[in-house]
C-alpha positions as a printed NumPy array, in Angstrom:
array([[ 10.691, -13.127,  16.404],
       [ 11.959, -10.279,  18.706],
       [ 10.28 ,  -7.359,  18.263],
       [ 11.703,  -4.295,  18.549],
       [  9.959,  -0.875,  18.84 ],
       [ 10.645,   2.892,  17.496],
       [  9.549,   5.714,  19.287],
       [  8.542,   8.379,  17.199],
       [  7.245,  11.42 ,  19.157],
       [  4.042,  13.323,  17.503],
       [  0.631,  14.79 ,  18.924],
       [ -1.096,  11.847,  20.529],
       [ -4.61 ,  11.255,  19.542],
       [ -7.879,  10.178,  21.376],
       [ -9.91 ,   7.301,  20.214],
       [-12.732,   8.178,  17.638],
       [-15.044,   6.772,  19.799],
       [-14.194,   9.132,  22.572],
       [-14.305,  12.212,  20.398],
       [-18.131,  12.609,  20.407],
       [-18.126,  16.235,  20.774],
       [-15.615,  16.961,  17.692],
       [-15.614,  13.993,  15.069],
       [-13.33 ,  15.36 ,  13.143],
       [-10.311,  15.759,  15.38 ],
       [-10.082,  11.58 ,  14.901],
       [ -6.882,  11.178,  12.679],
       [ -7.874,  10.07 ,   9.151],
       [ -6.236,   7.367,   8.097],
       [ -4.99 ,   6.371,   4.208],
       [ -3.716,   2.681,   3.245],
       [ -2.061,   2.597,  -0.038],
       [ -0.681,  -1.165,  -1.367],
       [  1.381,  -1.25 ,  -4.675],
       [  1.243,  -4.848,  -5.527],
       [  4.938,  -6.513,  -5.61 ],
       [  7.157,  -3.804,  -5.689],
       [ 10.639,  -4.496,  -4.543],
       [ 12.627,  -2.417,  -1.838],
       [ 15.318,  -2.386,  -4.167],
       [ 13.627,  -0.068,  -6.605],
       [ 12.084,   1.997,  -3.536],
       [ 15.335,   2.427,  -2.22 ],
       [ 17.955,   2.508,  -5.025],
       [ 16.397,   3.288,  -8.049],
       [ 16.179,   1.073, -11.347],
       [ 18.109,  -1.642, -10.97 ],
       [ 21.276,  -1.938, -13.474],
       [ 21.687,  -5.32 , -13.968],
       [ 18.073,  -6.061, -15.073],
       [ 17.926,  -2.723, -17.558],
       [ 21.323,  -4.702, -19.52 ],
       [ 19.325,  -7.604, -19.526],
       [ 17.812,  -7.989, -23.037],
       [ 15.469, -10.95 , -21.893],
       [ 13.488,  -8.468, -19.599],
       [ 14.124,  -5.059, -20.551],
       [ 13.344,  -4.307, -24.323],
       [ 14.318,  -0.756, -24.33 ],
       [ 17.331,  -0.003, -22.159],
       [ 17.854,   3.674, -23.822],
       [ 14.771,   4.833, -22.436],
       [ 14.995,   3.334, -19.295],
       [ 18.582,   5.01 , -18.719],
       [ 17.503,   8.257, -19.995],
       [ 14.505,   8.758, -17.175],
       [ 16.038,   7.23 , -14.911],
       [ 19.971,   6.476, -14.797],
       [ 21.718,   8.374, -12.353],
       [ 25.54 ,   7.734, -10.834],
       [ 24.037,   6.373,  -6.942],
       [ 21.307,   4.697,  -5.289],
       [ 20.047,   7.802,  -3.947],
       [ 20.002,   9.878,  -7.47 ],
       [ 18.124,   6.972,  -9.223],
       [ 15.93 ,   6.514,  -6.802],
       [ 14.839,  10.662,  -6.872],
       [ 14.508,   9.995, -10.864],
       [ 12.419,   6.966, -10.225],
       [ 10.071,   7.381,  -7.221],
       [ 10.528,  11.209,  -6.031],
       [  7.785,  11.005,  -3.82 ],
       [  8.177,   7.096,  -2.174],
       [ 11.495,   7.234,  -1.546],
       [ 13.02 ,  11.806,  -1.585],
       [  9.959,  13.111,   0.133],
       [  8.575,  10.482,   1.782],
       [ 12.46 ,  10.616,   3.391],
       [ 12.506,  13.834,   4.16 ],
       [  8.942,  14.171,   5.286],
       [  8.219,  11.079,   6.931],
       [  9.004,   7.773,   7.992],
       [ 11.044,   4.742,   5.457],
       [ 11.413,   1.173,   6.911],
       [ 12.995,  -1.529,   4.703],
       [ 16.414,  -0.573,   3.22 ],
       [ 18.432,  -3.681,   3.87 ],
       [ 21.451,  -1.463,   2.858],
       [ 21.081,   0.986,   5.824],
       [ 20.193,  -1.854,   8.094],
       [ 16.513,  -1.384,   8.079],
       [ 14.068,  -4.567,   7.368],
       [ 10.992,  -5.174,   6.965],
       [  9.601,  -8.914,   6.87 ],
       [  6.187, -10.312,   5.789],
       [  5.404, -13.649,   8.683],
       [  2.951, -15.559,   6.532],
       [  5.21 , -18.395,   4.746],
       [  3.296, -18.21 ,   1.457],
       [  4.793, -14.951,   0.169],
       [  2.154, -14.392,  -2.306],
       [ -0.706, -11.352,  -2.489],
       [ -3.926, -13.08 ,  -0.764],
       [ -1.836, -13.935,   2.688],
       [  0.497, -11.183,   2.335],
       [ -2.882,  -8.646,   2.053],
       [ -4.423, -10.522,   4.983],
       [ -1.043,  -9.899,   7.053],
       [ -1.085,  -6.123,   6.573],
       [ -4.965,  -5.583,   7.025],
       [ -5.555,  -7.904,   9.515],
       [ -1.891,  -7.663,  11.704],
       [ -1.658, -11.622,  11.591],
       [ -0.626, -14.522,   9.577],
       [ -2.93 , -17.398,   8.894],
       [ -1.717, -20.408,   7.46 ],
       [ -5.14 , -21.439,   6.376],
       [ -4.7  , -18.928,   3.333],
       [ -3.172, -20.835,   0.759],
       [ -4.11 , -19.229,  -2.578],
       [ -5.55 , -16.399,  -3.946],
       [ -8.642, -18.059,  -4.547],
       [-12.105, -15.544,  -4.458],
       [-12.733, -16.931,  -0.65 ],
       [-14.417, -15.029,   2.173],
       [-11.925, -13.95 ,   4.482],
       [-12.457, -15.394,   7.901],
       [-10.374, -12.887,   9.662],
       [-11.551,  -9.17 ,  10.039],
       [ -9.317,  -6.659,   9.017],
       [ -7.993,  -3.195,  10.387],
       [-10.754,  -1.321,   8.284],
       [-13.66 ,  -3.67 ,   9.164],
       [-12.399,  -2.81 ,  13.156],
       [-12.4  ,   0.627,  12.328],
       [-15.9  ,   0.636,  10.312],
       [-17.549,  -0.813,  13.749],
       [-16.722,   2.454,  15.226],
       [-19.536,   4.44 ,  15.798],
       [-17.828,   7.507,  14.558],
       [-15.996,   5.668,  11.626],
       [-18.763,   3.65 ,  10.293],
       [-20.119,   4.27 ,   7.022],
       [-16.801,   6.295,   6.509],
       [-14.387,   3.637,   4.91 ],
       [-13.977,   2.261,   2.019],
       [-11.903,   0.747,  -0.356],
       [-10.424,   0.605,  -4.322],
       [ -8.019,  -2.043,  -5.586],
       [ -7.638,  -2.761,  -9.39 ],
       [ -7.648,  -6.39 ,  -8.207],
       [-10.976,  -7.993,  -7.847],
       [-10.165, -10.541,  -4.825],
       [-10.14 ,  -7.555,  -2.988],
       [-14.212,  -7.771,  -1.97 ],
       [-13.321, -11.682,  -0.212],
       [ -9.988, -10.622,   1.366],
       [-11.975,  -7.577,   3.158],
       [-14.998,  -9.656,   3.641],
       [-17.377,  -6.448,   2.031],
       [-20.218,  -8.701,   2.612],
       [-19.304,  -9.395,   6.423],
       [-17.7  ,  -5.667,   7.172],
       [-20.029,  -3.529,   5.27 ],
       [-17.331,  -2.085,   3.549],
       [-17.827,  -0.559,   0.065],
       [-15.068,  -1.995,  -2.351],
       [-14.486,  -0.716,  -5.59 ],
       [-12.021,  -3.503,  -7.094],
       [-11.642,  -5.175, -10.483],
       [-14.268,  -3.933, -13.093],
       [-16.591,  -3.046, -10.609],
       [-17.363,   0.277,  -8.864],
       [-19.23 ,   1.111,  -5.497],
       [-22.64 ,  -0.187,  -5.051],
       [-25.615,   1.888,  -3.349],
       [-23.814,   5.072,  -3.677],
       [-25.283,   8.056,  -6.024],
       [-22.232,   8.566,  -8.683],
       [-20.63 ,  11.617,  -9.883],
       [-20.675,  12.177, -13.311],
       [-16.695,  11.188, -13.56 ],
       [-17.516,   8.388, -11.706],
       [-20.343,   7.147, -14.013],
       [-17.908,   7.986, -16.683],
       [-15.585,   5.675, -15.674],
       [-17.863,   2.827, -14.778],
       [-19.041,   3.433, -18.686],
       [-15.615,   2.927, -20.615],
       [-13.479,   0.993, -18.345],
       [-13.834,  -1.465, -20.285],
       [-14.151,  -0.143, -23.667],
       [-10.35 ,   0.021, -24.005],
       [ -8.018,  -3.057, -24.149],
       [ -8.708,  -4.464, -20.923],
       [ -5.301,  -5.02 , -18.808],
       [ -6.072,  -8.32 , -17.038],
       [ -9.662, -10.072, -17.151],
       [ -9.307,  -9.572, -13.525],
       [ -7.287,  -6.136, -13.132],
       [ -8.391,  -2.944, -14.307],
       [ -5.708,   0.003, -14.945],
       [ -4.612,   1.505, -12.164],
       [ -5.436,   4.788, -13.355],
       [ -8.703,   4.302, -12.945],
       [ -8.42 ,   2.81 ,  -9.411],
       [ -6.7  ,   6.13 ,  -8.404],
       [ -9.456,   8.627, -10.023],
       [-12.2  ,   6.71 ,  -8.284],
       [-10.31 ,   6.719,  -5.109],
       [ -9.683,  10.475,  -5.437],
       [-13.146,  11.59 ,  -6.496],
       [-14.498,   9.603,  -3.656],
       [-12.304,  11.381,  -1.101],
       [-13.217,  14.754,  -2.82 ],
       [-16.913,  14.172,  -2.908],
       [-17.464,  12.22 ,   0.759],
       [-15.096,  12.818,   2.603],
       [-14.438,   9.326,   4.228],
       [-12.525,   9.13 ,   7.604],
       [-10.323,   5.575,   6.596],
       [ -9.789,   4.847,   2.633],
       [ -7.534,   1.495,   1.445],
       [ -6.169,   2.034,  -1.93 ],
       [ -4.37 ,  -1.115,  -3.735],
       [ -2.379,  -0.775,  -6.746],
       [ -1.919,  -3.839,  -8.854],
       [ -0.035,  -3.015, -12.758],
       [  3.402,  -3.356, -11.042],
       [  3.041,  -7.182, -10.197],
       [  0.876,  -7.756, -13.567],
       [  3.97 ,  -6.465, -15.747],
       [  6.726,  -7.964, -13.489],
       [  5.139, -11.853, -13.762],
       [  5.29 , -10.898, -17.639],
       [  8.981, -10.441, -17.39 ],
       [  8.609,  -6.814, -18.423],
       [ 11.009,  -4.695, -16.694],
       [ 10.647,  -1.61 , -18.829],
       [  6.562,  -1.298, -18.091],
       [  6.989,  -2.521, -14.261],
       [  9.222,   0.753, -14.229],
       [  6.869,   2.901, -15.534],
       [  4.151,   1.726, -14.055],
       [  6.001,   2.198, -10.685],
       [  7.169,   5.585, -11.622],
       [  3.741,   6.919, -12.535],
       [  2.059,   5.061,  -8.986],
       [  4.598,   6.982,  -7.734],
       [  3.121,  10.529,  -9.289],
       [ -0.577,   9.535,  -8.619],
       [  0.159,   9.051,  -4.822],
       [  2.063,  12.27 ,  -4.943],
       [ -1.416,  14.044,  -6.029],
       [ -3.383,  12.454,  -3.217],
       [ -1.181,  13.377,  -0.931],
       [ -1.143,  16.94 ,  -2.067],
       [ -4.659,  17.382,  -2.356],
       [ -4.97 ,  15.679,   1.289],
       [ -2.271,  18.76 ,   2.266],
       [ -4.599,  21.68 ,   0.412],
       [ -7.6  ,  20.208,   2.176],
       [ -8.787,  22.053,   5.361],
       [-10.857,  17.982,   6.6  ],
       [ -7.472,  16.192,   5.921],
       [ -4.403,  18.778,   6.45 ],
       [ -2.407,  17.798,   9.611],
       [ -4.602,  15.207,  10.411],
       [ -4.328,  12.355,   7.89 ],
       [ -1.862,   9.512,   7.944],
       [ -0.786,   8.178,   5.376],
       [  0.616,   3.882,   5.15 ],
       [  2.385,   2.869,   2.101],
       [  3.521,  -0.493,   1.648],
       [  3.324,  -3.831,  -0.457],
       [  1.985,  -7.383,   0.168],
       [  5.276,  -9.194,  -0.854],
       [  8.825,  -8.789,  -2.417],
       [ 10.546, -10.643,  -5.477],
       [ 13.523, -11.92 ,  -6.303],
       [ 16.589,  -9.956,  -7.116],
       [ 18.563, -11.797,  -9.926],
       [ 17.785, -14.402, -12.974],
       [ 18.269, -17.584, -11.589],
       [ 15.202, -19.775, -10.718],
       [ 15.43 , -19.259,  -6.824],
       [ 15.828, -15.85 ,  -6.962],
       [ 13.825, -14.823, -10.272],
       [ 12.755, -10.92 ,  -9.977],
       [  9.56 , -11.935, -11.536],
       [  8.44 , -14.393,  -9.032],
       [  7.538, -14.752,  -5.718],
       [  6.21 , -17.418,  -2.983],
       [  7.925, -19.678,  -0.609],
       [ 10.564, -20.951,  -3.186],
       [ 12.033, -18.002,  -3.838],
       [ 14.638, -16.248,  -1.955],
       [ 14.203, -12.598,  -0.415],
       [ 10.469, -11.783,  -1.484],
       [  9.739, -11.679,   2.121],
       [ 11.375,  -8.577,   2.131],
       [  8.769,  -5.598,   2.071],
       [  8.741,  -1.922,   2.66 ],
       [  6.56 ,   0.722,   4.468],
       [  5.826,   4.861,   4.081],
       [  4.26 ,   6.856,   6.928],
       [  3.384,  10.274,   6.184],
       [  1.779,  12.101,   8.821],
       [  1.861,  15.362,  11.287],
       [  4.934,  15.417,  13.611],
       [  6.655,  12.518,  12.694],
       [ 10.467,  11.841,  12.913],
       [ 12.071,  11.783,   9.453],
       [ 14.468,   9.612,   7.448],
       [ 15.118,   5.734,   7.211],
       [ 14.186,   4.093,  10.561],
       [ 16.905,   1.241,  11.64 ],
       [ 16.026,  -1.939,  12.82 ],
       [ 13.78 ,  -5.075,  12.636],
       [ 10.168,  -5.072,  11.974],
       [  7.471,  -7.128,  10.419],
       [  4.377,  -6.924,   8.664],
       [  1.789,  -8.168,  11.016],
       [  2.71 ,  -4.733,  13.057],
       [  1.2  ,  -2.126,  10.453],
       [ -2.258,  -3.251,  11.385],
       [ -2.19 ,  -2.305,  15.047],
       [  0.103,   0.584,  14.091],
       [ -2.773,   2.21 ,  12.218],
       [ -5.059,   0.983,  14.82 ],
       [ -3.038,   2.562,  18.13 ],
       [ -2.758,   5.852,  16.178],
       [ -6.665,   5.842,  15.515],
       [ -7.223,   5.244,  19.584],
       [ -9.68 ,   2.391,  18.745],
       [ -9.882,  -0.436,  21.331],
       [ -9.22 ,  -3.566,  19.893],
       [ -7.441,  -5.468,  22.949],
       [ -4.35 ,  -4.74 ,  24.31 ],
       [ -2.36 ,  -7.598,  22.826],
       [ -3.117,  -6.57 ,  19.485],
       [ -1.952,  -3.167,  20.204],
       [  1.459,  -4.351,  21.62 ],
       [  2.508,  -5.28 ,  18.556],
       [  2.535,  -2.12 ,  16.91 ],
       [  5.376,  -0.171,  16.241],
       [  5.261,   2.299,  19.621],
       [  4.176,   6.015,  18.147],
       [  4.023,   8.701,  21.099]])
């Protein structure tokens, strides 16, 4: 594939490695993943044909009266302010097929376990055929960034998904992972957090192998509160969960509240003298859908046999960035050495090629 690169000026950082003498001018770095969410609804709001349709939408009145507006650009403000208004405004959009942006996943399975390895790890591997609870072979961008000496011990992770300890190999990386049911081991809790770890489970539980996102984002914000960590991954899940069911209406909310809780982060990141102008922020997914109700291109599916859920997105937020949609052709193996040129870390040249050029 050709690449092509954007050149977005802002304040060039040194490595963290070389910043001995003042730790904390090393850019702190924020992955968020919201499991399956199509650019469609990042970029245009709900979509109007699947709201009509009575098969996956049960309450179309409701849906309409959030978040109905007369264009793509006021439904999307209703829907996902912060993703797709600010985010626009603020920062950097890639993957609105309508405005001649794309974004492509390079794996050819199309499903979470590869598409998660191709973000974290900036490369495909065809070896990953399921989603199977399997050690991950390859080391991802926040293992590289945990061998730092002035990074280590200062990443971790929170998914509601529990695969998420064998995709980033916690056992290999060192890694804490907070992910299904489970929260961070050989850490002292906070009250809230012991709280949580308590009654999780003491409601309806969502999936036997997802926990409500809600609680994936209050661990992951009392953790940045209390420890300040240099590099946090945060993965979403409810928005796949409810679109596999068919359930339009609760895939909408769902994507519309993720869209409020990353909103907070952000502005407590912004009111935070550690993080302010020196945090960047990566939003993306790990794989498209579908966009109709036929069999080959079923909004509720993904995977190789179905047409356009290679299609992804991606958010930067960050200090002096260009703003607005960015045009052109990119892929999903580049966010990976993106995040790793603007940290300065050495990881081999070739890697870092393939990021999308920052200056």
């Amino acid at each position: 594939k050709k690449l092509i690169l954007v050149f977005i000026p802002f304040l060039l950082f040194n490595s963290c490695s070389e910043l001995t003498s003042n730790k904390t001018n090393a850019p702190n770095i924020i992955l968020i993943t919201l499991d399956g969410v199509r650019w469609q609804e990042v970029f245009n709001g709900i979509d109007l044909e699947l709201i009509e349709n009575k098969k996956f939408t049960k309450n179309t009145s409701t849906l309409e009266n959030m978040f109905f507006g007369q264009d793509n650009k006021m439904r999307q403000k209703k829907l996902v302010p912060f993703l797709g208004s600010f985010i626009s405004n603020n920062g950097i959009l890639i993957g609105n097929k309508n405005e001649g942006s794309n974004l492509k996943l390079t794996n050819d399975q199309l499903f979470s376990y590869p598409g998660y390895n191709e973000i974290l790890t900036g490369s495909p591997d065809s070896s990953i055929t399921s989603n199977d609870k399997i050690y991950n072979k390859n080391k991802t961008i926040l293992e590289l960034l945990n061998m730092d000496k002035n990074c280590k011990g200062k990443v971790a992770a929170f998914a509601s998904w529990d695969v998420f300890p064998f995709i980033i190999n916690d056992k290999r990386s060192g890694i804490p992972v907070s992910a299904g049911y489970s929260n961070l081991e050989d850490q002292k809790l906070s009250k809230l957090e012991s709280f949580i770890d308590k009654y999780q489970t003491m409601i309806p539980i969502f999936r036997y192998n997802v926990r409500f996102d809600l609680f994936t984002h209050i661990l992951s914000m009392e953790h940045i509160k209390k420890r300040k960590p240099k590099v946090v991954y945060i993965s979403y899940d409810q928005t796949d969960s409810f679109s596999h069911d068919g359930n339009y209406d609760d895939y909408i909310l769902s994507l519309h509240n993720t869209d409020k809780m990353i909103q907070e982060l952000w502005d407590y990141l912004q009111n935070n003298n550690y993080y302010k102008n020196n945090t960047y922020v990566f939003i993306t997914t790990d794989h498209g859908r579908g966009d109709g109700d036929f069999p080959n291109s079923m909004w509720t599916s993904h995977g190789m046999s179905v047409e356009g859920c290679e299609d992804i997105w991606l958010g930067i937020l960050g200090p002096n960035l260009n703003q607005g949609i960015i045009k052109g052709d990119f892929y999903a193996n580049q966010i990976a050495p993106s995040i790793a040129k603007i940290s300065g870390i050495n990881i081999g040249e070739e890697y870092i090629e393939n990021s999308i050029e920052i200056h």
